[in-house]
Structures are given as structure tokens and as C-alpha cells.
C-alpha positions in Angstrom: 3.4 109.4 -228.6 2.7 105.3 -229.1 -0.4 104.2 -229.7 -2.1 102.7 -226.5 -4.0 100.1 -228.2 -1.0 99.1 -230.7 0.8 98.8 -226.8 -2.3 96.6 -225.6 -1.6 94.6 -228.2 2.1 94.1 -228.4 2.1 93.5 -224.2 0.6 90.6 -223.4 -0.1 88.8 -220.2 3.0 86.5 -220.2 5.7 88.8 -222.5 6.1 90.8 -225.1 5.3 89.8 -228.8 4.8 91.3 -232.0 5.7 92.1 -235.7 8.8 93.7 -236.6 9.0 96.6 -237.5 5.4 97.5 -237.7 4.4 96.6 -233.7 7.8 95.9 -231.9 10.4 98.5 -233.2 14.1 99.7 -231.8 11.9 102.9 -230.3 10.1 100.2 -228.5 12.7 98.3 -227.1 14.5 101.1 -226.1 11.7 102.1 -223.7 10.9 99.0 -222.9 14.5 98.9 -221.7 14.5 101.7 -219.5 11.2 101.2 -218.1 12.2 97.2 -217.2 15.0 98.8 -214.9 12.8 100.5 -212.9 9.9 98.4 -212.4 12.4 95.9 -211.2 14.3 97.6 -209.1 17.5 96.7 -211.3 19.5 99.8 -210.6 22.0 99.8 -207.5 20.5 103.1 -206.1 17.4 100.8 -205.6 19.0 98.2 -204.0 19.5 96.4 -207.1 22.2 94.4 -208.7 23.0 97.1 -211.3 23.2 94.7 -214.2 20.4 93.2 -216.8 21.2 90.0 -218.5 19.9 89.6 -222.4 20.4 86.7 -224.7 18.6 86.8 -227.8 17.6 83.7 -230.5 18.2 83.2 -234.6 15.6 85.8 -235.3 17.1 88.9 -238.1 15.9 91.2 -236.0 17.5 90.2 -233.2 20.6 92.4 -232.2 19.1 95.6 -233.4 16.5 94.7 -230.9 19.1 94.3 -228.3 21.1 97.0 -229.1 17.8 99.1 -228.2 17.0 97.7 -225.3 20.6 97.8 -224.0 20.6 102.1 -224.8 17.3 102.0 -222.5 19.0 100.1 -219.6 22.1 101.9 -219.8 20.7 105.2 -220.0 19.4 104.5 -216.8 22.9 103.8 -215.3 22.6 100.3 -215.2 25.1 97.9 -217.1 24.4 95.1 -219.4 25.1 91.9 -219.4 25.1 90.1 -223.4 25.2 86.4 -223.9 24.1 86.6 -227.3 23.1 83.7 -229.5 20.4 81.5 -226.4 18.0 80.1 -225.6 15.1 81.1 -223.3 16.2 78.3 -220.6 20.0 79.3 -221.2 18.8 82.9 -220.3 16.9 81.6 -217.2 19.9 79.5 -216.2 21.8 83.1 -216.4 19.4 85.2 -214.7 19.7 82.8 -211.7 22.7 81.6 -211.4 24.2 85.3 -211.5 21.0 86.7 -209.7 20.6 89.1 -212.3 17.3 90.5 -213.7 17.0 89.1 -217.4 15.4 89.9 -220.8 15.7 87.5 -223.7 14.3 88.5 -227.0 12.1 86.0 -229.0 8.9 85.4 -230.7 9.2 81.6 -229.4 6.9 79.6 -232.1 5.6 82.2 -233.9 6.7 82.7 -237.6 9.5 84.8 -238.8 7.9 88.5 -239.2 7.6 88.4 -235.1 9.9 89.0 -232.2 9.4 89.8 -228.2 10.7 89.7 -225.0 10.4 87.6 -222.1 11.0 89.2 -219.0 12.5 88.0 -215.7 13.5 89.1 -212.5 16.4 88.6 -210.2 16.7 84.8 -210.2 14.2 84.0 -213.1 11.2 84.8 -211.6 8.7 85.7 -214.3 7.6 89.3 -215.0 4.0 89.1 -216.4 0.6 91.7 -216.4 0.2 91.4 -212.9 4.1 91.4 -211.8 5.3 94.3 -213.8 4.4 94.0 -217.4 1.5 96.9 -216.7 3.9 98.9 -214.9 6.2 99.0 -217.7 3.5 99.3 -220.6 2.4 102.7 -218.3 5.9 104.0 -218.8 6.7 103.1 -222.2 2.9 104.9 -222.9 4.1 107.9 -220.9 7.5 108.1 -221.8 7.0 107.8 -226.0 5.5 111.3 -224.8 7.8 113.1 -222.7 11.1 111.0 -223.1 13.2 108.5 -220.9 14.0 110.5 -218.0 17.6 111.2 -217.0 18.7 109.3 -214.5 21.5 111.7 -213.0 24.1 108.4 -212.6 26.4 107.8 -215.7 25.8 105.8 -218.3 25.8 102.1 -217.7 28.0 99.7 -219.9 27.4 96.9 -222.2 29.8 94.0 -221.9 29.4 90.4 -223.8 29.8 86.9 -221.4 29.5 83.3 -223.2 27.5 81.0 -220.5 26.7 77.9 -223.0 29.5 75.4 -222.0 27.9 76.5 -217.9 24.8 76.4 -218.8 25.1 73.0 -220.1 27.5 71.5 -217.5 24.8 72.7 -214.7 22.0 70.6 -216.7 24.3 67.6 -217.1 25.0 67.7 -213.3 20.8 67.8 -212.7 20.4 64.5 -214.8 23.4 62.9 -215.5 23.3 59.8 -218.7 26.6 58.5 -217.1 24.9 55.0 -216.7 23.1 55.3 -219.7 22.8 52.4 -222.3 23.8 54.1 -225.4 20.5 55.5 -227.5 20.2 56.6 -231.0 17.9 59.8 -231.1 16.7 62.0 -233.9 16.7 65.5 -232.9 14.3 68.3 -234.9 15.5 71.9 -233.8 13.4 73.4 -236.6 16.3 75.7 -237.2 15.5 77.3 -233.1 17.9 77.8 -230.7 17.6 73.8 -230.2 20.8 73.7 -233.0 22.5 76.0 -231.0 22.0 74.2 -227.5 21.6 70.8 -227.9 25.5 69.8 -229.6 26.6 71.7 -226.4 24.5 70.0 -223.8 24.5 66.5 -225.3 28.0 66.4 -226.1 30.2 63.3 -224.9 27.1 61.4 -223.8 26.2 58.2 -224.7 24.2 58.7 -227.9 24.0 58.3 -231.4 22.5 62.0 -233.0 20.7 62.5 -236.0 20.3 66.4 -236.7 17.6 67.6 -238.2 17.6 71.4 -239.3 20.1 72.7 -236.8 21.3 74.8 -238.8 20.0 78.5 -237.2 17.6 80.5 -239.3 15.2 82.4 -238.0 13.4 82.3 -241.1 12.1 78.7 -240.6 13.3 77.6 -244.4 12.2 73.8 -243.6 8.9 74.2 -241.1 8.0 76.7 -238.2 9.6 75.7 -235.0 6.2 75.0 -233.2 6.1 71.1 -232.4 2.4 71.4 -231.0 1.5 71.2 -234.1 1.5 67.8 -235.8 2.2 68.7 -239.3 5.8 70.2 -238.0 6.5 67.1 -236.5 6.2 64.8 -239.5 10.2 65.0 -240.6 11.2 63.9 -237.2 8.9 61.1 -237.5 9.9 59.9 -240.9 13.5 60.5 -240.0 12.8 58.6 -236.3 11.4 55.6 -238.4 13.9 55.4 -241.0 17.1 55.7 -238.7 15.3 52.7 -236.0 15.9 55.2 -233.7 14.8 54.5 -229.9 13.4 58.2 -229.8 13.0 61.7 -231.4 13.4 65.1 -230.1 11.7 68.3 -230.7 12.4 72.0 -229.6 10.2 75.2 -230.5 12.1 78.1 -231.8 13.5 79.1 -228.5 13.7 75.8 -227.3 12.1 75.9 -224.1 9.4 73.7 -225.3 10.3 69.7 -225.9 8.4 67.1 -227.8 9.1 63.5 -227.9 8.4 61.2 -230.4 8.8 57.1 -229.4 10.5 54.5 -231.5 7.0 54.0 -233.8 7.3 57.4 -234.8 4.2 58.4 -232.6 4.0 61.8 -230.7 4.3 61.4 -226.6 1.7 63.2 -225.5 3.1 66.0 -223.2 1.2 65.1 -220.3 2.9 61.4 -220.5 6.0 63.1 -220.2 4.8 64.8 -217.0 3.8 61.5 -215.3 7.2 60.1 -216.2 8.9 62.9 -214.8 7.1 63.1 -211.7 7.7 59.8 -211.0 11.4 60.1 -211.6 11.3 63.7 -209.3 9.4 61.9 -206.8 11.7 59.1 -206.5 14.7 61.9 -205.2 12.5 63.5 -203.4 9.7 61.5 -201.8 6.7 63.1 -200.9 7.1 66.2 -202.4 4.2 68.3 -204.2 4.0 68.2 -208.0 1.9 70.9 -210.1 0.0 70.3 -212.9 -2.5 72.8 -214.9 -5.9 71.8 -215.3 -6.0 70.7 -219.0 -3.4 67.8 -218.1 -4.0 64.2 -218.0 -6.0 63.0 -215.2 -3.4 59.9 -215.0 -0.8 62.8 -213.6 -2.9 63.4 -210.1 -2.9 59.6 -210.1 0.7 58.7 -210.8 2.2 61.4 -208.5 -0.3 59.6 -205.8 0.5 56.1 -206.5 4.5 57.7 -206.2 4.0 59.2 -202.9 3.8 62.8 -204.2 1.3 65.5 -203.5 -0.4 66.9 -207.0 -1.4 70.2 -207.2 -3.8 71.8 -209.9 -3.4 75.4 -211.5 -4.7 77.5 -214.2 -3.0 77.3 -217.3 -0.1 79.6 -217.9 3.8 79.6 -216.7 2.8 82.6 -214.3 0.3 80.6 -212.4 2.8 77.3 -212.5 5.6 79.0 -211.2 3.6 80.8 -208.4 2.2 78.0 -207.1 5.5 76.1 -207.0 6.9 79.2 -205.1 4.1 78.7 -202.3 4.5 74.9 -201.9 7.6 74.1 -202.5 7.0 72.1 -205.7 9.8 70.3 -207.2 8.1 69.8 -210.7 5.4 70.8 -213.0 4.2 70.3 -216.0 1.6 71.5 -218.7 0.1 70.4 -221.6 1.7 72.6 -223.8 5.1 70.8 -223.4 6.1 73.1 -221.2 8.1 71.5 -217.9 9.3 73.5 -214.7 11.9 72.2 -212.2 12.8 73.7 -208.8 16.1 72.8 -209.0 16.1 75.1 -212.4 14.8 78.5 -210.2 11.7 77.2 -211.0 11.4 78.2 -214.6 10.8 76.0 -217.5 13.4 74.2 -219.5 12.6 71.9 -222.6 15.9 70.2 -222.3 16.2 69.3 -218.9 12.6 67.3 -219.7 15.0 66.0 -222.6 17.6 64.5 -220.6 14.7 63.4 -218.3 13.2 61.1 -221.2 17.0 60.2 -222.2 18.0 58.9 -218.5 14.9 57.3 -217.6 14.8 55.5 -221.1 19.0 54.5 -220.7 18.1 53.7 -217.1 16.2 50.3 -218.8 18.0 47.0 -219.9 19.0 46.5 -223.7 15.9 46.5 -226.2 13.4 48.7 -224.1 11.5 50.7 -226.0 10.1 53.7 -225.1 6.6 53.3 -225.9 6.5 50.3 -224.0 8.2 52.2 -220.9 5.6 55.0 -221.1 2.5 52.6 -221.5 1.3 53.1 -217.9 1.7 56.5 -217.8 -0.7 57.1 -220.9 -3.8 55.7 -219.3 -7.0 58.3 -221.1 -8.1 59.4 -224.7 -7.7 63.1 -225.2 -9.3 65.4 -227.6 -6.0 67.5 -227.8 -7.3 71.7 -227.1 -10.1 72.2 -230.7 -10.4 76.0 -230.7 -14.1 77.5 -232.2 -14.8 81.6 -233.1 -17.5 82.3 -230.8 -19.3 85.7 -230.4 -21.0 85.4 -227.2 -18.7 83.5 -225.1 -20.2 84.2 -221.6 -24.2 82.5 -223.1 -22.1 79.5 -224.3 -21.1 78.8 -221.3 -23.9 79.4 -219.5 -25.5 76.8 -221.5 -22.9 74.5 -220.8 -23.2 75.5 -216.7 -26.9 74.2 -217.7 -26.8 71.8 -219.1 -24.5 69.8 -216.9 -24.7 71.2 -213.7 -28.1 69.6 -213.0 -26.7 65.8 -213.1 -25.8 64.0 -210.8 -22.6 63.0 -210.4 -21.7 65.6 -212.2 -19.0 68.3 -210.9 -18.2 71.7 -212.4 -15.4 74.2 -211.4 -14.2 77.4 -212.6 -10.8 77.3 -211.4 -9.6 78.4 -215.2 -12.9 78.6 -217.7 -15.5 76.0 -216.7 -14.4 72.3 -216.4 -17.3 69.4 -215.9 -16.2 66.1 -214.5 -18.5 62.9 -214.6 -18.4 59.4 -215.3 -20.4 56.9 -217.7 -21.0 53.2 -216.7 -18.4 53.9 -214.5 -15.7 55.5 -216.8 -14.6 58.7 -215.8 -14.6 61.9 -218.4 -14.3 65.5 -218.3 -14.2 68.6 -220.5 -12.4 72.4 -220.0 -13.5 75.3 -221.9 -12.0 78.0 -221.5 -11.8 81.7 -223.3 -9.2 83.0 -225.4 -7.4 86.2 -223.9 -6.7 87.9 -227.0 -9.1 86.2 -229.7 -13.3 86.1 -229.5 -12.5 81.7 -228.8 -13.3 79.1 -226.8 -10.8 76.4 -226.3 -12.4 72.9 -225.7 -10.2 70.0 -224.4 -11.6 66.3 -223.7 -10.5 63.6 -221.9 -11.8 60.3 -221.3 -11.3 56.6 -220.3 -11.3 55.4 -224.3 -11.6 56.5 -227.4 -15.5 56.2 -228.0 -16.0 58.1 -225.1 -14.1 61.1 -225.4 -15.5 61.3 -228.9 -19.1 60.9 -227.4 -18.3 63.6 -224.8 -16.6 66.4 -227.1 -19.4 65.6 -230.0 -21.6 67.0 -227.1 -19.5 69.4 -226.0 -18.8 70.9 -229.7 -22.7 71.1 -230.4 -23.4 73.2 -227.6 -20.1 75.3 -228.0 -20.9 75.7 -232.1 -24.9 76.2 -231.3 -23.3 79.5 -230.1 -20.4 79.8 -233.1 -19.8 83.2 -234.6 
């Protein structure tokens, strides 16, 4: 029988993600396998579609993984779909364009010893803790015991289906670059599934490509495929500088995450990106709601309001984004993580339809444009970026924060996700989130404010009552 707590670790709240073998293992997958099919009804005896989708990225461990987890869903008399080499957003594009139920195996950013699974169901709706992942982690426990159950069907079958050249027409056909000036952009796929997706998608359109580390190696030879942070961006913005490019490009490993870097070789801060999408959503769709988590720019409430649109604030996490675009219709959202979700996309998140986004709306301006100076008004605050601190007694921290702020006026705290304080000084407007870590004892502190003195004034008072409490 599996340990419960190596489970508790391994199953977290958004997917599955561990190290190979010693936490995610073949035996693992397998269950994991069988167990997904029945928590999501995937089996035509349930009114299912009696296929599973499964795409898997550059990782080594890889199609072992997926041979696993195949023998699980087929033992259960459901058949499986294989699309091999993807990326996540290539597997969402599967999962709802053939209405299938969908598990794509990846670690994302992490570094090479790790792999997981992201889970969807029919139509790429998400499977997290509270839309199945406990369920499954209950049967995996229970069945490491007493064995996957027969299922009293035959065996399902495993059959392979390339959806790359559909996959990218359908995101062409979202934002087309017909009318494009022609571009010159550097692209960093940090040897992720970017290298694998981006020739396809970007093929035949009006732009000059630099690759950068496209070649597919899950073993990150040049730098870790995680573009939030900065020191894995400073190739692409070397490269973006000495080529005069008018932009770079930047996937994570499983290239659902993009990062943008302008023509100075600066970073685009993700929630820019968000007001420039918005904008550009709002514009075919006037009026509509656009969601943003909490830890976002306050210039995005403001541009989707100057624009028309209605903004809509979440927690943090793809799970709450997606719900909330579910219950209002949302046509866009966006997080600070560089994560971007489109309606038009089932809802799920897709780091290159926000490339093509930044392409169009860039070869949409006359000759000589440059990108920094087309995103100037929708970069309007000074952010801290998120500064993480060990703390043991999280819950007195912020007590002392509830304290020490809740008794001034003008002053407003909510806990929507943590405890966020909003003010103003001499009339510039400032707040601060912190929030706890799920699976580590710390608090995450992000800053915003109307300049740069300020925000440093407000997160040096922050930080002193956060590390008054540091472990």
C-alpha cells in the first residue's frame, strides 16, 4: 500500500507533481489512470465519451509515464487517445475540440528530476482538490491496497492522433497577423515544448525568428524553462538587444506560460500584457467581463473600465480564474504569473495565443513602433514583484498586519485570498497582499504603488512586520 502522506504530497491542489521515480512512479500513474476514469465519468457505461486524451512534454520520463497511465484507463475499458510530443495548451485545444477528458504529463517549470499530470475534463475544464483530484487520491490510496478493480467491459485501446498542424490553424484563425507589418522576434523556448509549438504555429507569418534553445531536452542543458524568473530570461534579452529585434518571446517548459521582453531588452510585466489584451478582447466584444486575480496591476480594473469592459477580481490560481469566467461569461483573464485564459480557448490558459496577442497588436501599428512605447499606458504602478519570507507563525503575522492597518483611515482590508490593505498617501494610491503558501510554512508579499519611492516605502513596512515574525 502507498504512503498517504507521500500521496499528500505528490497531489496537489491544481495537478499532480513530483520526482521521478522516488514520488511519481509507473505504479502511480497506472492508478492514477484508472482512478481518473471514474471520477470523471469517462467510460461509456457512465455516459461518457469512452476515450481519454494524453499528450506528454520533453521530459525522459515521459512515455513510460504514459504508457502507465494508458494500462490504468484501458483496464477500465476505456480507450486512449495519444498525441504524443505537446504542449499543455495543445492538449487543452484537444480535450475541447474532441470533447474528450484529458491528461497531459508535465512538471511545467520545475527542473528535470520532476514530472506530473494536469488533469482536465470533457472540454478542458480543470480537475483540481475540490473537482476531483481528492476523489482520485482516495482511490489511488485504496486501490495501491486491494488492486484496480475489474471493470467487467474489455480492455480499452490505445491509438496515436497528431493534432499540431489543428491545433495551430485553430489559434491562427483566433488572432490572425495577416495585416501584420513584418516583426523580427527572438524566441526563448528554454528547450520546453515552446521548440516544438512555436515553428508550427508561427509558420508563414510575417516574421523574422531568432531561436533560442528549441531544441527539446527535458534536461534544461542551457537554463530551466521558468521565465518568472529573471536570471532565465537574460539570453533572450542579450540576444533581443543584439539582433534590434522589435520583441522577445518566452515559454516555460510546457509552454503555457508566455513572457515578453520589448525592444530595450526589458521584461513586460505580465500584468501589462493583461491590460493590452483586454483592451484588444474588449474591442471584439464590447462590454464584456474581464477577470483578473488579486495580485495583478491595479491599472487592469482601470483599463478594462476606460474600454467599456466589466473587471472581475479572483483569488489566485487557474481553478478560481476559470470558475469565475464559467459564471460570467468572461471572455479573458489574466494573472500575474503570465498565465492568460481566453473563452474562445474553452476557457483554459494558452501562452501562445497571448503571443500572437502581443504580435498582432504590435504589427497592427505603423512602421517604427516600438513596443515599449505601445505598452506605456498600460504600465501605470511600481510593483514589488511576489518576495516570499519563512515564517513560523503565519496566522500572528497577520494578525499584526490586520492591526496595524485596520485602524486607519482610509485604509481598506480584505481577505478575498490572504489579507490585502489598500490606502493612499498624499493622494497616491498603494496596496499590499500577503498571502500563505499551501505547501511551504511562507508568506508571499506583493506591493504595488503609484511610484517607485512609494512602493518601496510601503513593502519596507510591510517586510518589517512580516520578518518581526520570520522563522
Amino acid at each position: 500500500m502507498l504512503d498517504a502522506a507521500l500521496l499528500d504530497r505528490l497531489i496537489k491542489a491544481y495537478d499532480v507533481r513530483g520526482v521521478v521515480p522516488d514520488d511519481l512512479s509507473p505504479e502511480i500513474a497506472r492508478l492514477v489512470g484508472a482512478a481518473f476514469v471514474h471520477v470523471v465519468g469517462a467510460s461509456v457505461a457512465d455516459g461518457g465519451p469512452g476515450t481519454v486524451v494524453v499528450g506528454h512534454d520533453m521530459r525522459p520520463s515521459g512515455p513510460e509515464l504514459v504508457a502507465a497511465f494508458a494500462e490504468g484507463v484501458t483496464s477500465q475499458g476505456v480507450d486512449v487517445l495519444e498525441i504524443g510530443l505537446a504542449s499543455t495548451d495543445q492538449l487543452y485545444y484537444a480535450a475541447g475540440s474532441l470533447e474528450l477528458p484529458g491528461a497531459m504529463f508535465t512538471a511545467s517549470h520545475n527542473p528535470a528530476q520532476y514530472n506530473g499530470i494536469k488533469l482536465c475534463r470533457t472540454g478542458a475544464s480543470p480537475v483540481g482538490q475540490d473537482t476531483g483530484l481528492r476523489e482520485i487520491k482516495d482511490l489511488v490510496l485504496a486501490w495501491s491496497q486491494s488492486g484496480i478493480p475489474a471493470s467487467g467491459t474489455p480492455a480499452g485501446t490505445v491509438r496515436q492522433r497528431d493534432v499540431l498542424a489543428d491545433y495551430a490553424a485553430y489559434l491562427n484563425a483566433l488572432v490572425p497577423l495577416g495585416a501584420s507589418r513584418h516583426l523580427s522576434v527572438v524566441v526563448d523556448a528554454g528547450n520546453g515544448m515552446g521548440g516544438h509549438t512555436v515553428p508550427a504555429v508561427l509558420a508563414g507569418l510575417p516574421l523574422t525568428i531568432t531561436p533560442l534553445y528549441f531544441e527539446l531536452d527535458g534536461t534544461f542543458p542551457n537554463h530551466e524553462a521558468n521565465p518568472i524568473d529573471p536570471d532565465n530570461m537574460r539570453d533572450l534579452q542579450a540576444k533581443v538587444l543584439e539582433t534590434g529585434a522589435d520583441l522577445g518571446l518566452a515559454f516555460d517548459g510546457d509552454a503555457d506560460r508566455c513572457f515578453v521582453v520589448d525592444e530595450r531588452g526589458e521584461i513586460v510585466d505580465p500584468s501589462t500584457l493583461t491590460g493590452l489584451i483586454a483592451a484588444r478582447e474588449l474591442a471584439k466584444d464590447p462590454g464584456a467581463t474581464i477577470i483578473h486575480n488579486l495580485i495583478t496591476s491595479a491599472s487592469v480594473p482601470e483599463i478594462v473600465r476606460e474600454h467599456g469592459g466589466t473587471p472581475v477580481r479572483t483569488r489566485v490560481g487557474h481553478s478560481f480564474i476559470k470558475a469565475t469566467m464559467a459564471e460570467t461569461g468572461a471572455v479573458f483573464g489574466g494573472e500575474h504569473s503570465g498565465h492568460f485564459y481566453f473563452r474562445d480557448f474553452w476557457r483554459a490558459d494558452s501562452g501562445m495565443l497571448a503571443a500572437l496577442h502581443t504580435l498582432a497588436a504590435l504589427g497592427e501599428t505603423p512602421e517604427g513602433t516600438t513596443l515599449s512605447s505601445l505598452l506605456a499606458d498600460y504600465h501605470r504602478y511600481s510593483a514589488s514583484g511576489e518576495i516570499n519570507t519563512v515564517v513560523a507563525d503565519q496566522a500572528a503575522v497577520l494578525d499584526e498586519i490586520r492591526a496595524t492597518y485596520g485602524s486607519r483611515e482610509d485604509t481598506m482590508l480584505d481577505e478575498l485570498d490572504g489579507l490585502t490593505v489598500t490606502s493612499s498617501t498624499d493622494g497616491k494610491k498603494w496596496w499590499f497582499n500577503v498571502r500563505a503558501s499551501n505547501t511551504e510554512p511562507l508568506l508571499r508579499l506583493n506591493v504595488e504603488g503609484a511610484d517607485d519611492q512609494l512602493m518601496a516605502s510601503v513593502r519596507d513596512s510591510a517586510l518589517a512586520i512580516i520578518r518581526g515574525g520570520a522563522a
